[in-house]
N, C-alpha and C positions, 0 to 999 in steps of 0.2 A: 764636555763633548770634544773628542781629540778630533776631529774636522776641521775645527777655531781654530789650531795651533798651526798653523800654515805661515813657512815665511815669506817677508816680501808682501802683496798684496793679503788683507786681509787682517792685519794686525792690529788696528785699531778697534776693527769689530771687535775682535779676540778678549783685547783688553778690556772694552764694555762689557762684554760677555763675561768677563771671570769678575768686576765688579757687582755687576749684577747678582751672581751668584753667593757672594761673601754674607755669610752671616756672622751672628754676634755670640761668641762664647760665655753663656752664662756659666758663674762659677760659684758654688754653694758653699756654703762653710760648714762643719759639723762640729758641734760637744759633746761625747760622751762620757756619762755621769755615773758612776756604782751608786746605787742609792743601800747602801749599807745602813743608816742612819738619817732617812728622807728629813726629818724636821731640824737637822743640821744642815742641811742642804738647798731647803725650799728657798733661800734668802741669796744663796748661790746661783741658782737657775733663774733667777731674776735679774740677774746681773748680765748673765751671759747673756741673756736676750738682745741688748744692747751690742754683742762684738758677735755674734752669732748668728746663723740663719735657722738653723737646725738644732735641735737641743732631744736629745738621748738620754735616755734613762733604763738601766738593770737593775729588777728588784733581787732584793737575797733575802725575801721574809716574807710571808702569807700578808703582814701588815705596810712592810712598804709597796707592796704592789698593787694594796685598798687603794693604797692614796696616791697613786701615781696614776691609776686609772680613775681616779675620783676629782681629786684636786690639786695635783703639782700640776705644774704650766708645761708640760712639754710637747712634743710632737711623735715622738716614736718611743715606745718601746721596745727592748730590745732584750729577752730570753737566750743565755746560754741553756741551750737545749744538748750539748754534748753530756750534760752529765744530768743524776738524778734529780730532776727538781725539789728542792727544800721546803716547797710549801706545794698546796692544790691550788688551780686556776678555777676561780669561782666563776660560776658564768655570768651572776650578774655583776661584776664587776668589768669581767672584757666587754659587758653590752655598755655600761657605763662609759669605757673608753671609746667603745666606738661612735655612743652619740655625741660627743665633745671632740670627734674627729680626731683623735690619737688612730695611730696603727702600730701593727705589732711587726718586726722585723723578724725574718728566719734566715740564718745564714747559714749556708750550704756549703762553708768548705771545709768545715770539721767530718760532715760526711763524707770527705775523700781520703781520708786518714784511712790506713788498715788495721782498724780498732774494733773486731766484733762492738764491745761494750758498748764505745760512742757513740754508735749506727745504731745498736737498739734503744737506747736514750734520744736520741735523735727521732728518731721515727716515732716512738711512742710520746713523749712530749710533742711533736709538730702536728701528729694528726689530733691532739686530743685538742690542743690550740685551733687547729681549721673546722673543728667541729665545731666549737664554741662559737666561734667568728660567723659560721658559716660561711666560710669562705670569704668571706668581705674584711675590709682592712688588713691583708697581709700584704708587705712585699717582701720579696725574694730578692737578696742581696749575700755577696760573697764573703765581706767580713774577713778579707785576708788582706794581708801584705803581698804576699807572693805571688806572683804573675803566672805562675806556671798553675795554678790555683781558677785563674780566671776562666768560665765558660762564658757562650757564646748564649745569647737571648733563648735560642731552639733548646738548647740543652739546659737550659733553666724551666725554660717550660715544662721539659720530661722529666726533671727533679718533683714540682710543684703536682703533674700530675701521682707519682707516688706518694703525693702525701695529703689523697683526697679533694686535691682540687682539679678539676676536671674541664678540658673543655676551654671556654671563656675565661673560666677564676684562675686557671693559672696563668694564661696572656694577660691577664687585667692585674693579677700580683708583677709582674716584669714592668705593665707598662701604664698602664691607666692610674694605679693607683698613685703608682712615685710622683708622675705627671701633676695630679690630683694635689697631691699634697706640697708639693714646690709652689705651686700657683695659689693655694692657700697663703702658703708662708706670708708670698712676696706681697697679698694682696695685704695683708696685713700690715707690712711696715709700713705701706703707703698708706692706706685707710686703716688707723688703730681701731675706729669704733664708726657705725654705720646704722643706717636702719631703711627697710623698707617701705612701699607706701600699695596697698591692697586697694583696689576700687569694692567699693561696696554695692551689691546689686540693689535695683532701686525696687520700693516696697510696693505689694502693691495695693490696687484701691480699695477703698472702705469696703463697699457691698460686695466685692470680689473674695477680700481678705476674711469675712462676715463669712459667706457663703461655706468654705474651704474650711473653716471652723465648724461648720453645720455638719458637713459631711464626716466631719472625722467624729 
């Protein structure tokens, strides 16, 4: 608030004032992993867990990407969609992934390339993925180094609606889900294993219970 900034009287508000507002820069780590040979690897990714927040995984075979959405321990997967995929995306395999809370990563700056090819690879690979998904578990990230590369949250959105996500699912690929999944991470290293406690309804009486049985 440029009001605060007043010299002379008013400065110590000021200073409470920009205190108040200071938040904490959380800062994320990531790995990512070619899984070229996942059973060379599996023993890898367990390691990194340890010096990592985040752990990636690209499959290059119809079989490592069974087991990366079955059983390696990671958190995102992550599809080069620029070029022709090497194997088919099974669907019950992405459901696999999505009930063990993996997500699938689409990054959108190969599609600014002037590449007919990579654009149709692109689009055909990411819609066949949001289908699968149903739109659930994607997020939209840029996967570049180059800053001139980087859009703006709006203009991620209008990427994610051409590629069938519509509405809510593409604001929720930007923002809900990242969110989603950081907060998983962290809750994890604190709490490695957990469990719940369900109140159970209470039974009811004999000749009630009796009754209810007659009737059916």
């Amino acid at each position: 608030d440029l009001h605060y900034f007043v010299a002379g009287e008013g400065q110590g508000e000021a200073d409470a004032h920009c205190k108040a507002k200071q938040t904490t820069l959380l800062q994320i780590s990531r790995i990512h992993l070619e899984a070229s040979d996942i059973e060379e690897n599996i023993n890898l990714i367990s390691r990194c867990r340890k010096t990592y927040d985040l752990v990636s995984c690209q499959p290059v075979s119809e079989e490592s990407f069974r087991k990366i959405c079955t059983i390696v321990d990671c958190d995102i997967i992550s599809i080069d969609l620029s070029k022709a995929l090497p194997f088919r995306l099974q669907a019950n395999h992405v459901q696999a992934a999505l009930k063990r809370g993996l997500v699938f990563e689409i990054s959108y700056s190969r599609l600014l390339q002037d590449d007919d090819t990579i654009r149709r690879n692109f689009f055909s690979g990411a819609k066949f993925l949001c289908r699968c998904t149903r739109g659930k578990g994607i997020i939209l990230s840029s996967g570049t180094n180059n800053l001139l590369d980087l859009r703006s949250p709006s203009d991620i959105i209008n990427i994610g609606s051409l590629l069938d996500l519509k509405g809510a699912l593409a604001k929720k690929a930007v923002e809900a889900t990242c969110r989603s999944l950081i907060d998983r991470v962290m809750r994890s290293k604190v709490f490695p294993k957990g469990f719940g406690l369900k109140e159970k309804g209470e039974r009811p009486d004999g000749d009630e219970h009796l009754r209810k049985r007659q009737k059916c």
